[in-house]
N, C-alpha and C positions, 0 to 999 in steps of 0.2 A: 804677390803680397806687397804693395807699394807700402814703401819704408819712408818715412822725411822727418828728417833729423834737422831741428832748428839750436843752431849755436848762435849764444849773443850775449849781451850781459843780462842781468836778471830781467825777463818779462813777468807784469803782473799776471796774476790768474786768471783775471778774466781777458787777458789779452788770449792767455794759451788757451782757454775754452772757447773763444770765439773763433782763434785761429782751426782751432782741430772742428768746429762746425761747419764753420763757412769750407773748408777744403774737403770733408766727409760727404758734405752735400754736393757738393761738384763730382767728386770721384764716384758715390753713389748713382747718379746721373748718365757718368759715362760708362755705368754697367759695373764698375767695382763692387762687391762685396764688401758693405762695411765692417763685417767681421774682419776683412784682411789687410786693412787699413791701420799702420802702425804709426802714432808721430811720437817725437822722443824730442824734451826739450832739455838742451843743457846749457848751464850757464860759465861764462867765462870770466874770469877776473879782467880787469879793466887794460893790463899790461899783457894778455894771454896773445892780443890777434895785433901785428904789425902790417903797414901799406908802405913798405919798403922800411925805412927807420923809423917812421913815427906811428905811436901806438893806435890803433883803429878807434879807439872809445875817445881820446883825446877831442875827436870831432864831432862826437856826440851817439846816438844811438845806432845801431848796426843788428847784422843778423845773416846767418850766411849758414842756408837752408842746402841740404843735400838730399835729393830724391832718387830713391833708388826705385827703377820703375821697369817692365816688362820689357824685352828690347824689340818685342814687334808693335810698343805704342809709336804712331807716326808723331810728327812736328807738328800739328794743331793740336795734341793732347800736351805735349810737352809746355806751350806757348798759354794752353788755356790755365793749367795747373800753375805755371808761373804767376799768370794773373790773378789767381785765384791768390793765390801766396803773398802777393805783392796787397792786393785788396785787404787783407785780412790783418796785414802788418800794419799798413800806411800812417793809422792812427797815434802812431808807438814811434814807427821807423822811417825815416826818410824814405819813397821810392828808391832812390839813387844810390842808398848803402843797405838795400837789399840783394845781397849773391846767392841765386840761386845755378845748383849745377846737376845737371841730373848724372846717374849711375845707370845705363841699362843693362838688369839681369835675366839673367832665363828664371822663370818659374821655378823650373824642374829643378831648380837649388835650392829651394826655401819647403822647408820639414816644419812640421809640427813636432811637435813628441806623440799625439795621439794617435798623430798617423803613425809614425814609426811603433809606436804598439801594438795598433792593430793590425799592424803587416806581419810582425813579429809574433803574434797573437793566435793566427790561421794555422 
């Protein structure tokens, strides 16, 4: 179930429904299940993210994207999904203070509750 979490200061709406398009469509593509496609955007106060002492938003828009992804996707899924990321922001956010970092998880950790009921259920 790829998870990506975009932290930043407030992005308009239609920035976050283009973002969650243009990356569903990609992921969709590489065989992902859009059912299991999760993005979560959250917003940070202006003083929340520091580049050592000086405040990140000070120099203008940012975003610093966490994808938490299968650990058997190789490096041209990781490279394509950044760009895909990168693409979707650029309009909003500089290339350049876009941080994207991936998470690779096992599957076999990520539950629904429906599953766990119907296991529960038999």
């Amino acid at each position: 179930m790829p998870t990506i979490i975009v932290e930043s200061g407030e992005l308009p709406e239609a920035v976050r429904r283009t973002f969650t398009k243009v990356v569903s469509r990609w992921l969709r593509g590489e065989g992902v299940n859009l059912n299991h496609v999760i993005t979560i955007f959250q917003d940070l106060e202006p003083g929340a993210v520091f580049s050592g002492p000086f405040p990140l938003a000070s120099s203008g828009p940012y975003a610093l994207v966490r994808c938490r992804i299968d650990e058997r996707r190789p490096e041209n899924f990781r490279r394509g999904l950044c760009a895909q990321i990168v693409e979707a922001l650029d309009q909003v956010v500089p290339p350049g203070r876009i941080f994207v970092q991936f998470e690779q998880v096992s599957p076999e950790l990520h539950l629904t509750g429906a599953e766990v009921l119907q296991e529960t259920r038999l």
